[in-house]
N, C-alpha and C positions, 0 to 999 in steps of 0.2 A: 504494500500500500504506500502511495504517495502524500509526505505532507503536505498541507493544506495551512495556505496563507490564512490567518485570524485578522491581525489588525497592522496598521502601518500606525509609527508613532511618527511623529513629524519634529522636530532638532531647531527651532530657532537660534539665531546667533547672540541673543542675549541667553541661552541658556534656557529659556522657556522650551516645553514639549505640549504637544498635542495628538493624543490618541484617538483614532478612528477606526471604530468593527471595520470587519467585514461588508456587513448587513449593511451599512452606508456608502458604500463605495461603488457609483456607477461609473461610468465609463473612466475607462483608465489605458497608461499606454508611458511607459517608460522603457528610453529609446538606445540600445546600443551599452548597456553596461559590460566593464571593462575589469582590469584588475591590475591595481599597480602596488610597488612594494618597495618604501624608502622613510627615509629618515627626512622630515621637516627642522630646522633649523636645532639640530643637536637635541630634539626627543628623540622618546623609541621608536626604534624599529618598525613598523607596520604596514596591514596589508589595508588596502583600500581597494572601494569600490564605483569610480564614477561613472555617471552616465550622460550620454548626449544631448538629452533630453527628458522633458517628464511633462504627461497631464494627467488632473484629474479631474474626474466632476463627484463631489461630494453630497450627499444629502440633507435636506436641513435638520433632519434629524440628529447628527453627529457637532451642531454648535453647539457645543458645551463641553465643562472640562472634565475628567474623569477624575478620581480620587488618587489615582497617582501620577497625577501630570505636574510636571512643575510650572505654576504659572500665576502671574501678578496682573498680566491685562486682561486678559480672557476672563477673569473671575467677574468682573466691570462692565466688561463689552461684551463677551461673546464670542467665540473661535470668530467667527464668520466675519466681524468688524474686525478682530483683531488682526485677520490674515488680510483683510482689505489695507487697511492705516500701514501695516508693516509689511514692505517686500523682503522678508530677515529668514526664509525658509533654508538649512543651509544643508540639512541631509536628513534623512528618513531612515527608521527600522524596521523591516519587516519580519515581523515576528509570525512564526510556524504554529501548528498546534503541539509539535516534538519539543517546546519550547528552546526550540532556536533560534535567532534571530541572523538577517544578511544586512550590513550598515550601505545603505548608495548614499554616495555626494552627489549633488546638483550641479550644474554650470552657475560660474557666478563670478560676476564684476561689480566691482562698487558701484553705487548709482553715482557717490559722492553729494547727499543730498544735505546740504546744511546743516548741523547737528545731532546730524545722526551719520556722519562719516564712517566705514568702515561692515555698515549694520544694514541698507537697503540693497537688495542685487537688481542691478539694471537687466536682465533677462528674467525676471519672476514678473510677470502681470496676475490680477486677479480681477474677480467680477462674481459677482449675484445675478442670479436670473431671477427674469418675472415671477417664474416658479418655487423661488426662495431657495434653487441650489447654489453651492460654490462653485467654480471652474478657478482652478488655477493653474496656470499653464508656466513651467521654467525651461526657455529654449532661447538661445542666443538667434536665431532665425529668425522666429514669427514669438506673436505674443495670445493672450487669450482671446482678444475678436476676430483673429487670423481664422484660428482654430474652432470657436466657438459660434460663429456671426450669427445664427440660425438661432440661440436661447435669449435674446438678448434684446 
């Protein structure tokens, strides 16, 4: 038997997480993951996992935070405003029912947005639909009305 993905946690660059079942996860499509294996400025060792690209479209069901997410704005706003206000998605877990997890990084460039330097990636756009789902789209390419135009 093949495990089965449960939920993907989502890695903010401020350290916030946000988890999302399964059950809330419609269309998806993450693009080209890879595997590399080095050492960033004198840490450890490690294996990494980015990818080319990534969307999703989430359900409105999964705005809100779970009990072991870490998070200061979500508790306030709401996953769904807070992933709007913040382009800061910076890698995601996908966790197994074998309780495994696989770590992908994102593409990501500074947006350089005025005080918040370091924290928005210029290739993450996001959006709500009429229907009150998220689309987040992180692609150096296109952004989420590229990909989305039709919810919108």
């Amino acid at each position: 038997m093949t495990k089965q993905m449960t939920s993907f946690r989502f890695y903010f660059r401020n350290k916030e997480t946000w988890t999302i079942n399964r059950e809330n996860i419609g269309d998806l499509w993450i693009k080209q993951i890879t595997t590399s294996f080095g050492r960033i400025n004198g840490g450890d060792f490690e294996k990494i996992n980015p990818c080319e690209a990534f969307r999703i479209e989430i359900l409105e069901e999964a705005d809100h935070v779970q009990t072991d997410d870490i998070n200061l704005g979500g508790l306030e706003l709401g996953m769904f405003e807070r992933a709007l206000k913040y382009q800061d998605i910076e890698k995601m877990a996908i966790s197994f029912d074998d309780a495994s997890e696989d770590l992908i990084y994102f593409p990501y460039e500074d947006k350089g947005t005025p005080g918040q330097e370091g924290l928005d990636n210029k290739f993450q756009s996001t959006k709500i639909s009429t229907d009150g789902k998220l689309y987040i789209v992180i692609n150096p390419d296109q952004n989420v009305a590229d990909i989305y135009k039709d919810k919108f």
